[in-house]
C-alpha positions in Angstrom: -13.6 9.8 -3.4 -13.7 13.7 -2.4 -11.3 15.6 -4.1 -8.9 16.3 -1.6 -7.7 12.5 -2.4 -7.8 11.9 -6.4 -7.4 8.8 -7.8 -4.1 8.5 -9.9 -4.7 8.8 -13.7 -0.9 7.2 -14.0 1.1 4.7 -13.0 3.8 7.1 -11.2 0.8 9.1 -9.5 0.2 5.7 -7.4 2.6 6.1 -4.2 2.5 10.3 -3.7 -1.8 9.5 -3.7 -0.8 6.2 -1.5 1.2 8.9 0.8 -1.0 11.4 0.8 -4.0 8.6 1.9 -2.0 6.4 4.3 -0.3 9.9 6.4 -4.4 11.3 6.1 -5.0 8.8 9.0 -8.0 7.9 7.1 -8.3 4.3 6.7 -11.4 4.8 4.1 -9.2 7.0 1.8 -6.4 4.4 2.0 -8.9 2.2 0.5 -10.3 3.7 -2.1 -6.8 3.1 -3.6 -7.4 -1.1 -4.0 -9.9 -2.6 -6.5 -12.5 -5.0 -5.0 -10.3 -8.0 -6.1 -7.1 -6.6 -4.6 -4.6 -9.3 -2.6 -2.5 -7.8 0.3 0.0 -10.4 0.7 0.9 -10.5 5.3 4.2 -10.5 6.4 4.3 -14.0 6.7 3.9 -14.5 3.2 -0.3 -15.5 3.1 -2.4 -14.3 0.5 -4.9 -12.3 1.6 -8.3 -12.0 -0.4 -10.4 -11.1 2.7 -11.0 -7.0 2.3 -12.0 -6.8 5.9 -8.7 -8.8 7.1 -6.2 -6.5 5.0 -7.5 -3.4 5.7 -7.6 -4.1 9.2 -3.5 -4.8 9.1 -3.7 -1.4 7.2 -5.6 0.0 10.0 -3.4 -0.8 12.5 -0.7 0.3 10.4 -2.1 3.9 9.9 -3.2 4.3 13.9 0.5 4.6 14.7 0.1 7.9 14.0 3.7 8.2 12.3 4.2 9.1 8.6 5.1 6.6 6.1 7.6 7.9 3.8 8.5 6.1 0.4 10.9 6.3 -2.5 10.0 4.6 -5.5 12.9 2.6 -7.2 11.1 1.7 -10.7 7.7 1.9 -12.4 6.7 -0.8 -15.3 4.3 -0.6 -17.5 2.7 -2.9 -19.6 -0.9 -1.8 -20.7 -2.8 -1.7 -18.5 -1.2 -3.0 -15.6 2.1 -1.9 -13.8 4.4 -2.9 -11.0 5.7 -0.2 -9.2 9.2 -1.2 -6.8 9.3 1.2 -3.8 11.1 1.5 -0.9 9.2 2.4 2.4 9.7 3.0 6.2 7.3 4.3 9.1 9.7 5.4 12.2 9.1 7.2 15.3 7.5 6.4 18.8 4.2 5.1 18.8 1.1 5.7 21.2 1.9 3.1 23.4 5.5 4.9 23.2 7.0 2.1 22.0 9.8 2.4 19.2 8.8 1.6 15.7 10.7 0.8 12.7 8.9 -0.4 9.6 10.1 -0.6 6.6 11.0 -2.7 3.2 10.7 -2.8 -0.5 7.8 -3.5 -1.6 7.0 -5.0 -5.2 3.6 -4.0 -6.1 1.5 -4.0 -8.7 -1.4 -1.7 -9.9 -4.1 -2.2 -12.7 -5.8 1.0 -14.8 -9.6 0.8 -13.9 -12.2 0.8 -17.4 -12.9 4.6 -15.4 -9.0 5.3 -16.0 -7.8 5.1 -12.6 -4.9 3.0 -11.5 -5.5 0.8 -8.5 -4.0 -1.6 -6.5 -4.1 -5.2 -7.3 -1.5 -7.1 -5.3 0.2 -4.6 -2.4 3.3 -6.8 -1.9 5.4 -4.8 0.8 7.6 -6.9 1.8 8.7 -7.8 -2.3 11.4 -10.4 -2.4 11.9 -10.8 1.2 11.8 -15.0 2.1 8.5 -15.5 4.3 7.2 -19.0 5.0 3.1 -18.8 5.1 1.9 -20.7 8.4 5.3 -21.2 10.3 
């Protein structure tokens, strides 16, 4: 990725770079933060291996044009692997000028690359809330 969006080299450098990618309106730099074998888990609790269904859900995320902002709660760190507990919201009025209000804790976790950089593995936003996949 160009410099202007570094991957993070640690664990706590995960959501400023997610901010900084997500509020870019770039859906390709938003990417670049997930390793190939990254799971998105949906709002109704599926799994989500399929890159190309995920990053559309991102897509349409980041095409409300309205800043996500995020306040991490914890960062854990075992090795090479970490779960990172952040809260998150995206407010404001969309294009269709429809209200919007995102938000949740999410309960991700992130895995350091063999080139250093921490990445994505499971992006959990919606953490503990009870979903039921399928209904």
């Amino acid at each position: 990725m160009s410099d202007s969006f570094p991957l993070p080299t640690k664990p706590e450098g995960v959501i400023p770079s997610l901010l900084k990618r997500f509020n870019s309106g770039k859906i390709e730099a938003m990417m670049a933060l997930y390793a190939p074998e990254a799971v998105f888990v949906a709002n109704d609790g599926r799994t989500i291996t399929d890159r190309a269904e995920f990053t559309a859900i991102l897509e349409h995320d980041i095409k409300l044009g309205l800043p996500l902002k995020a306040n991490v709660r914890h960062v854990f760190v075992g090795g090479d692997t970490a779960q990172i507990v952040v809260d998150w919201s995206i407010d404001g009025t969309g294009p269709d000028g429809k209200v919007v209000h995102m938000h949740g804790t999410a309960s991700d976790v992130m895995r350091r690359g063999a080139d250093g950089f921490w990445r994505y593995i499971i992006d959990n936003n919606q953490g503990t809330a009870v979903r039921h996949p399928g209904s």
